[in-house]
C-alpha positions as CSV (number, residue, x, y, z in Angstrom):
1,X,46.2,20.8,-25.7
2,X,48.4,18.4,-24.0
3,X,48.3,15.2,-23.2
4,X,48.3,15.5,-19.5
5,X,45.5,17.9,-19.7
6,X,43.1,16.0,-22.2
7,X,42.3,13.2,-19.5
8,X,41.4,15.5,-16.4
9,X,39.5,17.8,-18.7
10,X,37.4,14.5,-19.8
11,X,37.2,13.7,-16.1
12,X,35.9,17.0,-15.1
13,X,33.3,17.2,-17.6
14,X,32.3,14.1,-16.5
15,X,32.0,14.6,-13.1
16,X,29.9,17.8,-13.9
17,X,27.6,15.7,-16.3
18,X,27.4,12.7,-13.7
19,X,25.9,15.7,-11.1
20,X,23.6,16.8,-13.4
21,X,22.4,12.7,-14.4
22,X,22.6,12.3,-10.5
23,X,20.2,15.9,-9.6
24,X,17.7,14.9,-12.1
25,X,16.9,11.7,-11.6
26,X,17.4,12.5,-7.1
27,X,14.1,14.7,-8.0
28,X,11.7,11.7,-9.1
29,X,11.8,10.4,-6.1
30,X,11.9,6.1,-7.5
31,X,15.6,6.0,-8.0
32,X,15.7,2.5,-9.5
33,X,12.4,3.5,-12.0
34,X,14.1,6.3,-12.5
35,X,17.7,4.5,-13.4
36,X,15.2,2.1,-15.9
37,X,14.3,5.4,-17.9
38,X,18.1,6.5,-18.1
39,X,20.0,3.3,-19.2
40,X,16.9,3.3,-21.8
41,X,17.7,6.5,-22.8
42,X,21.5,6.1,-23.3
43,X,20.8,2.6,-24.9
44,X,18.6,4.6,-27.3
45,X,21.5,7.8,-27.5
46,X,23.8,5.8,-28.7
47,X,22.2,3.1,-30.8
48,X,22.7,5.1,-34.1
49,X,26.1,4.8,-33.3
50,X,26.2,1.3,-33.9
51,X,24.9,1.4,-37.4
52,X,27.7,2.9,-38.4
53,X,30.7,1.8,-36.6
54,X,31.9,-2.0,-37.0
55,X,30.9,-4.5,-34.8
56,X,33.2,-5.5,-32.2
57,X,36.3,-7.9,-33.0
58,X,35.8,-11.8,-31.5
59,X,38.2,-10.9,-29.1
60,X,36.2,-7.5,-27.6
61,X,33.0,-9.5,-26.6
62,X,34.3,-11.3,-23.6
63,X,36.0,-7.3,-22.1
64,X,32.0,-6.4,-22.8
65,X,30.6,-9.2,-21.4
66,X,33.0,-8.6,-18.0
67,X,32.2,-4.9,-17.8
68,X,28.1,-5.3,-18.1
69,X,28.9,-7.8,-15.7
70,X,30.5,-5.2,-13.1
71,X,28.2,-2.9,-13.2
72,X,25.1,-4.9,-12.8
73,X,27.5,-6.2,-9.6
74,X,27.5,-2.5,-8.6
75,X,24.1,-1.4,-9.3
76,X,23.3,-4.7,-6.9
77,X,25.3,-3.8,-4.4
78,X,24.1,0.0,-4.6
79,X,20.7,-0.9,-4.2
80,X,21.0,-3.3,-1.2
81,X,22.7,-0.5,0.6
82,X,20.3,1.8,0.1
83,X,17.8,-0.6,1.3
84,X,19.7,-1.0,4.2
85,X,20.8,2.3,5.2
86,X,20.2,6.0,4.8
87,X,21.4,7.8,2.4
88,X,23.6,10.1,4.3
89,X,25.0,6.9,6.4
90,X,26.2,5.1,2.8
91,X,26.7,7.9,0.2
92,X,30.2,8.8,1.8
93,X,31.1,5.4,2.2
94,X,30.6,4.8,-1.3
95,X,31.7,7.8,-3.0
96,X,35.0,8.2,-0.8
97,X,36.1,4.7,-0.5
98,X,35.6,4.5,-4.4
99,X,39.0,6.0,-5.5
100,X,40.9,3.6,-3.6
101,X,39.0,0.9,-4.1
102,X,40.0,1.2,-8.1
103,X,43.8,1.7,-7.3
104,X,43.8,-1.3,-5.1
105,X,42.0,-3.2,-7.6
106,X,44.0,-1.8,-10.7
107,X,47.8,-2.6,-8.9
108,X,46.6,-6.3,-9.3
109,X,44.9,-6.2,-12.3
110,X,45.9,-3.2,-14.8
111,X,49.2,-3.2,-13.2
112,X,49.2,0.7,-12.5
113,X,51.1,1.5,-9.2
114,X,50.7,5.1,-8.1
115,X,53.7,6.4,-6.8
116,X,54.2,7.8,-3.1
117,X,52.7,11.0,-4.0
118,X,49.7,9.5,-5.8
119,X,49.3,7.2,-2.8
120,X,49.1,10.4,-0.5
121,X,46.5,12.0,-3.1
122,X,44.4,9.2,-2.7
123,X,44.6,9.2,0.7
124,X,43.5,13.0,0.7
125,X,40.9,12.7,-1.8
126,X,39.0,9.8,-0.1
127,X,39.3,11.1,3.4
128,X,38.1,14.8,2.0
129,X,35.2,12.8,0.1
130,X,33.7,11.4,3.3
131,X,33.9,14.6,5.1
132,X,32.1,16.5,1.9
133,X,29.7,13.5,1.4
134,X,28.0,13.8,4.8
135,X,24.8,15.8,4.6
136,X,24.3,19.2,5.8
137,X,22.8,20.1,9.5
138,X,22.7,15.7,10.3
139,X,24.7,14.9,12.8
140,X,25.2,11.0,11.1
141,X,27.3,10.0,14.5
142,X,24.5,9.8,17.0
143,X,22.1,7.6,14.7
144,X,22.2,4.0,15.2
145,X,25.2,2.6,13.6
146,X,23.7,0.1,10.4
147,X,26.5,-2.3,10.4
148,X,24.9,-4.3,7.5
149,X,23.8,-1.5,5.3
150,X,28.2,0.1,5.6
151,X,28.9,-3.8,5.0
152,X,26.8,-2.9,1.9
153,X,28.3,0.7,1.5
154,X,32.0,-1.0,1.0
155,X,30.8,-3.8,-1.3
156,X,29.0,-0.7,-3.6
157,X,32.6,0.8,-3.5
158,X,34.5,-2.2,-4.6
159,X,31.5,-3.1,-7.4
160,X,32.6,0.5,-8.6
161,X,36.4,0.1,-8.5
162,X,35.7,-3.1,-10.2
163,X,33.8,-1.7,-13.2
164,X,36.3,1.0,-13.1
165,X,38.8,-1.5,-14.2
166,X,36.8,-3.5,-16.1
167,X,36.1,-0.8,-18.3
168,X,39.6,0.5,-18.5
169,X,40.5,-2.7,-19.6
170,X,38.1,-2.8,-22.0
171,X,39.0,0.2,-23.7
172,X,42.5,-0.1,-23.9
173,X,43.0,-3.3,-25.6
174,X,39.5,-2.4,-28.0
175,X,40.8,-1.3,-31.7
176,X,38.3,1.0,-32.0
177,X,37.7,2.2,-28.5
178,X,34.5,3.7,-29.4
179,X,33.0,0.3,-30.2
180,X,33.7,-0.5,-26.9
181,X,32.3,2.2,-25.2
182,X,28.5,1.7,-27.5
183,X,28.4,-1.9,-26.5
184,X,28.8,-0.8,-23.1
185,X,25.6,1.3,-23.0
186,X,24.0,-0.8,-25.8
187,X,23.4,-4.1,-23.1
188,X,24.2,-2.0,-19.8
189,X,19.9,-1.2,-19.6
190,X,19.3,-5.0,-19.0
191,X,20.5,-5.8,-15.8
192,X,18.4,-2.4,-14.5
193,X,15.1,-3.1,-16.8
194,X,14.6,-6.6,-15.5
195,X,15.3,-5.8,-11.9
196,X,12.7,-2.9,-11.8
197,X,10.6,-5.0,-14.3
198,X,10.0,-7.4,-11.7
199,X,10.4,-5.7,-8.6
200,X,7.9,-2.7,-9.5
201,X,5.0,-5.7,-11.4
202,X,1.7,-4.7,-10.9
203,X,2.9,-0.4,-10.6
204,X,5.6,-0.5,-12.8
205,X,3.1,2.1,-15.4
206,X,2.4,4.2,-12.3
207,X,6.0,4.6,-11.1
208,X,7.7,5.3,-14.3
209,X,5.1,8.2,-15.1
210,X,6.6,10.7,-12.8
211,X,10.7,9.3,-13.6
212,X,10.4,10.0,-17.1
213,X,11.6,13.9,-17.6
214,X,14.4,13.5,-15.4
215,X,15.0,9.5,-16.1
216,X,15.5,10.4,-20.0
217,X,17.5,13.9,-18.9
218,X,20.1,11.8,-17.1
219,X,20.4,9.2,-20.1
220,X,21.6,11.9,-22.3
221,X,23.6,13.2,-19.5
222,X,24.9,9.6,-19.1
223,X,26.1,9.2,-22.2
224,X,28.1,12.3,-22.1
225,X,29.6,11.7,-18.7
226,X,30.7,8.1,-18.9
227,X,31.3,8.5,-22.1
228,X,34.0,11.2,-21.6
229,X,35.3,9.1,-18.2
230,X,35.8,6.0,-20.7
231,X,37.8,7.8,-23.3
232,X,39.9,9.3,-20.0
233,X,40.5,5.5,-18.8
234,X,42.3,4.7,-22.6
235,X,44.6,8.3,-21.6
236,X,45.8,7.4,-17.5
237,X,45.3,5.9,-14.5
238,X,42.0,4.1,-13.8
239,X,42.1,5.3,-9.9
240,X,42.5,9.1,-11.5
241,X,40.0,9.1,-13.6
242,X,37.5,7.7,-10.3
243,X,39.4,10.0,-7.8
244,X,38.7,13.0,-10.4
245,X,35.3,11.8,-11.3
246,X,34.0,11.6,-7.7
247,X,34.2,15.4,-7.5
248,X,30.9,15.1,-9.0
249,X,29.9,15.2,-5.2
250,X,30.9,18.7,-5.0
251,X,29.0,19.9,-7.9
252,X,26.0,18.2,-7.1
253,X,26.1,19.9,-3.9
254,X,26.7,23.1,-5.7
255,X,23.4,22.3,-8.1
256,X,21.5,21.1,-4.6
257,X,22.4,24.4,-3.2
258,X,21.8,26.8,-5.9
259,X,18.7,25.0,-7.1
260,X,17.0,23.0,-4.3
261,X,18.7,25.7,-1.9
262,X,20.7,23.3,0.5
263,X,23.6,24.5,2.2
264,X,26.8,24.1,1.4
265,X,28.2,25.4,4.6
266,X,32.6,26.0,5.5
267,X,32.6,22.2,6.4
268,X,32.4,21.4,2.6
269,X,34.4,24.4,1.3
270,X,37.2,23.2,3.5
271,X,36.7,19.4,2.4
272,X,36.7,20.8,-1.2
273,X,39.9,22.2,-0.9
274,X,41.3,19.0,0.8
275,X,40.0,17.5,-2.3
276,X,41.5,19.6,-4.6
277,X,44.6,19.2,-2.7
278,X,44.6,15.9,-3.1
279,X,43.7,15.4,-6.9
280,X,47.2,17.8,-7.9
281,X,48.8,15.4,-5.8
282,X,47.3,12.3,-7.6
283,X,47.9,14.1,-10.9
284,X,51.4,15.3,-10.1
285,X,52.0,11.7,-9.5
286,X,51.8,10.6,-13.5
């Protein structure tokens, strides 16, 4: 296989996993119970792992400590938008802005410049992200614009080009990368189990009974997707590993409409092949 292909193989697979970690836990119905019950279960997935590999060099802790720190930044910012806002009103804005977010923030710290063609893919991809990310049958323009909850939305899309980083960063300079990438899911449950700890006192029995099936399905998922999109970020580009990633929109659509029998409809096909028009760009571009 070569090496060109390894990393957008890993990416695709992890999109696919992330839809399937995404689509079970959507069904619960508590989405930050049900997040508790997945970081659990990947903490728990990977934990055997640790007996056996060597403990991370001095040098690796303070990477780990900066990436947990990301993505409890993100999972912040996720949940205040979705406090905010509906779903359909903040899910495009922080799925499509996501793959520029991560090249903007990697030219400053990773150093990776896409080209003009990569530049041009991104553009693509994120624009045919936002069109595929709006819901089915809503027309989202005549509701009441939410300006805090998109104020939210973009700050959910930077927290995730930030972790994106974070994490390639971690990776790369790690001498075993796959110490790095148990760490990560090793401590990434605390940040989720205290929130929902203390936010859900007094119910928190009660609201975990009905996350549990698909809480723990999308921690093994979890561990398969971002543990693939972490070996990806050591290969190329952090911004096409996200760009490639966010696909996962398209194939949880595909699950929602095969299996919860949403439609997909031609404004998605189209935005899919926008999408894929804009990824062989973004790739032809390394």
């Amino acid at each position: 296989m070569s090496e060109s292909l390894l990393p957008v193989l890993l990416c695709l697979f992890s999109a696919v996993t992330v839809a399937t970690a995404n689509f079970a836990v959507k069904r619960g119905g508590d989405v930050l119970s049900a997040r508790m019950v997945l970081s659990l279960t990947s903490a728990t997935c990977v934990l055997p792992f640790a007996t056996i590999l060597p403990m991370p060099e001095p040098g690796l802790w303070t990477p780990i400590a900066i990436a947990i720190g990301a993505h409890w930044i993100y999972q912040f910012f996720m949940i205040r938008a979705l406090h905010r806002g509906d779903l359909s009103l903040v899910f495009p804005v922080m799925r499509g802005l996501a793959p520029m977010m991560t090249a903007i923030i990697a030219v400053f710290t990773l150093n990776e410049f896409p080209g003009l063609l990569g530049w041009v893919g991104l553009s693509l991809a994120t624009a045919a992200l936002f069109v595929f990310a709006l819901p089915q049958g809503e027309d989202v323009a005549s509701r009441k614009l939410n300006q805090v909850a998109l104020v939210w939305a973009v700050l959910t899309s930077a927290g995730i080009g930030l972790y994106s980083v974070t994490d390639a960063y971690g990776v790369r300079v790690a001498e075993n990368r796959f110490v790095f990438i148990v760490w990560l899911f090793l401590l990434d449950w605390i940040g989720t189990t205290v929130v929902t700890v203390w936010t859900r006192r007094g119910q928190l029995r009660a609201r975990l009974r009905p996350q549990l099936v698909g809480g723990m399905v999308g921690g093994v998922a979890s561990v398969f997707s971002y543990g693939a999109a972490l070996l990806a970020f050591s290969m190329t580009n952090a911004a096409t590993v996200t760009a490639i990633r966010e696909t996962s929109v398209v194939f949880g659509a595909i699950l929602g409409a095969v299996f919860l029998k949403e439609g997909f409809g031609k404004r998605r096909i189209a935005a899919a092949a926008v999408l894929a028009a804009g990824l062989l760009l973004l790739e032809g571009d390394i």
